[in-house]
C-alpha positions as CSV (number, residue, x, y, z in Angstrom):
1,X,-24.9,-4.6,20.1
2,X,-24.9,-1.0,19.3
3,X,-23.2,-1.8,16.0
4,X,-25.4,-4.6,15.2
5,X,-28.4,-2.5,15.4
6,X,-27.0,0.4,13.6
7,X,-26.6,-2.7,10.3
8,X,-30.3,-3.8,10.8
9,X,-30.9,0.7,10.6
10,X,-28.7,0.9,7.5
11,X,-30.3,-2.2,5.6
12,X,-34.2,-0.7,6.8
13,X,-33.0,2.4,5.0
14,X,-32.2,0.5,1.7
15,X,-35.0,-1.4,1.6
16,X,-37.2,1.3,2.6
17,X,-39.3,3.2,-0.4
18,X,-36.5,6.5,-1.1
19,X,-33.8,3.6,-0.7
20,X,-31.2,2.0,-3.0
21,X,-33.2,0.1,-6.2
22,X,-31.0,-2.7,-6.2
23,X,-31.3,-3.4,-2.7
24,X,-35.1,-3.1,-2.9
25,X,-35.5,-5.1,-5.9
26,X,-33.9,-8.5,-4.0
27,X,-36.0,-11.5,-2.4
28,X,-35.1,-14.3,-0.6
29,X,-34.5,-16.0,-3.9
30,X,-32.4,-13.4,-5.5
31,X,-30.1,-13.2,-2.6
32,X,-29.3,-17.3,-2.5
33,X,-26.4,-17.1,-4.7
34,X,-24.4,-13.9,-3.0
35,X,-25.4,-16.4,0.5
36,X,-23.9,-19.3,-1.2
37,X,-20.5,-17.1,-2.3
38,X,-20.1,-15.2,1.3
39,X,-20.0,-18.7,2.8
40,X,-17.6,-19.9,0.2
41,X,-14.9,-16.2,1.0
42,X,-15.8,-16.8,4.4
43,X,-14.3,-20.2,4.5
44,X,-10.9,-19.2,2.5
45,X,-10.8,-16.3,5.2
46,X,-10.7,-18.7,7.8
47,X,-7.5,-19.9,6.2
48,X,-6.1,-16.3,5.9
49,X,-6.7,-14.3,9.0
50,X,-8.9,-12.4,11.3
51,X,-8.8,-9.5,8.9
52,X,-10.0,-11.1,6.1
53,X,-12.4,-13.3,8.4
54,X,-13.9,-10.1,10.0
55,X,-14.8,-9.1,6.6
56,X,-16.3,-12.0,5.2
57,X,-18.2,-12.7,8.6
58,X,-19.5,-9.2,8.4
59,X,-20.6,-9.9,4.4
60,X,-22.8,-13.7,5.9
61,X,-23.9,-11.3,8.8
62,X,-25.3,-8.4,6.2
63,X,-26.9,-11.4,4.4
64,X,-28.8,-13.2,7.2
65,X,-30.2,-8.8,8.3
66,X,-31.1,-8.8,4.3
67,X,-33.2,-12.1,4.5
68,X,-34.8,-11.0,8.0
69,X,-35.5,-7.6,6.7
70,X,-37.4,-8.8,3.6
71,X,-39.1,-11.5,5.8
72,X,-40.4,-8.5,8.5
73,X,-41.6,-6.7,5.6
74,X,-43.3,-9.5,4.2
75,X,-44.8,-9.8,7.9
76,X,-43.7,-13.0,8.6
77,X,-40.5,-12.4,11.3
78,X,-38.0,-9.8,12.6
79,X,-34.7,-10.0,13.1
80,X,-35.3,-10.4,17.0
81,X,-37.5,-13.6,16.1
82,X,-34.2,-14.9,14.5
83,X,-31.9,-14.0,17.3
84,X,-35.1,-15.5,19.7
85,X,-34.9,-18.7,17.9
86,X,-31.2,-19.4,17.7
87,X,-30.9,-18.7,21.4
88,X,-33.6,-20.9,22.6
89,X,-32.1,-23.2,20.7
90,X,-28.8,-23.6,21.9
91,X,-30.5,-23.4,25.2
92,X,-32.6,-26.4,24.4
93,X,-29.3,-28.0,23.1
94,X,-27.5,-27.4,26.1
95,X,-29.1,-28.9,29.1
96,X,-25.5,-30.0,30.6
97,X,-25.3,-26.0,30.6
98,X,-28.6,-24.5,30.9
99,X,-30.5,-28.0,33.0
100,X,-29.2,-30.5,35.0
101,X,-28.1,-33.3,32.7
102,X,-24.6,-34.6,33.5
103,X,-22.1,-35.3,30.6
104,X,-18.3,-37.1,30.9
105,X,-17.2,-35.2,28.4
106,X,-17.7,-34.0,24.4
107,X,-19.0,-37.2,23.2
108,X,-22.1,-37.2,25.6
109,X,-22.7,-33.7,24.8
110,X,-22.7,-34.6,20.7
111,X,-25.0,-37.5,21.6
112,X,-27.2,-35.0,23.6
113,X,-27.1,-33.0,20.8
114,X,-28.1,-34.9,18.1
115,X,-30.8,-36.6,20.1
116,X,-32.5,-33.3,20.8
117,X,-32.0,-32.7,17.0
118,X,-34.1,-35.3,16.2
119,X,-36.4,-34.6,18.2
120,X,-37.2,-30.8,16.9
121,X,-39.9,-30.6,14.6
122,X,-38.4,-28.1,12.4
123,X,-35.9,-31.2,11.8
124,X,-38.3,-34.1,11.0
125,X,-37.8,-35.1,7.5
126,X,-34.5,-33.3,6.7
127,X,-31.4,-34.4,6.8
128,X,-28.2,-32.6,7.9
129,X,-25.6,-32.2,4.6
């Protein structure tokens, strides 16, 4: 975790108002296209090795800290929040883990999962790609 939070330091610094221009000149809308490309490298590097993945993780990883660092100084969420939400959710998805449901195996927990899906308000009136 130390390493993680030293990244979320580096990008404060960028952004901050002696930082890099370019970096404090994005938005959420300017970085969408260097979001779409890391996912793109990151799945080649899953074809090529954990070097090459390690990178290309690390380049999504910068982006989502990017996005969360714009959106804390925009007021509206911290990087925590992000980490908060993903965890609750996986809780929430999870109840054969973190509950008592019982499941016979893989296909039960897909079902589970895609029935608690549904259910998630964030989720009503999307649909998955």
């Amino acid at each position: 975790m130390k390493e993680f939070y030293k990244l979320v330091d580096i990008m404060k610094k960028l952004r901050a108002p002696n930082g890099c221009p370019w970096d404090r000149e994005q938005t959420i809308e300017s970085l969408k296209p260097y979001l779409l490309e890391e996912t793109y490298e990151t799945l080649e590097a899953m074809d090529l090795g954990s070097e090459e993945l390690k990178g290309e993780l690390g380049d999504l990883l910068l982006n989502i800290i990017f996005q969360a660092q714009i959106k804390e100084e925009e007021g509206e969420f911290t990087i925590d929040d992000v980490a908060k939400k993903v965890s609750e959710k996986l809780i929430r998805r999870h109840p054969h883990i973190f509950s008592n449901v019982e499941v016979k195996g893989t296909k039960d927990v897909i079902r589970n999962w895609d029935e608690i899906k549904r259910k998630e308000k964030e989720h009503k009136g999307r649909k998955s790609i």
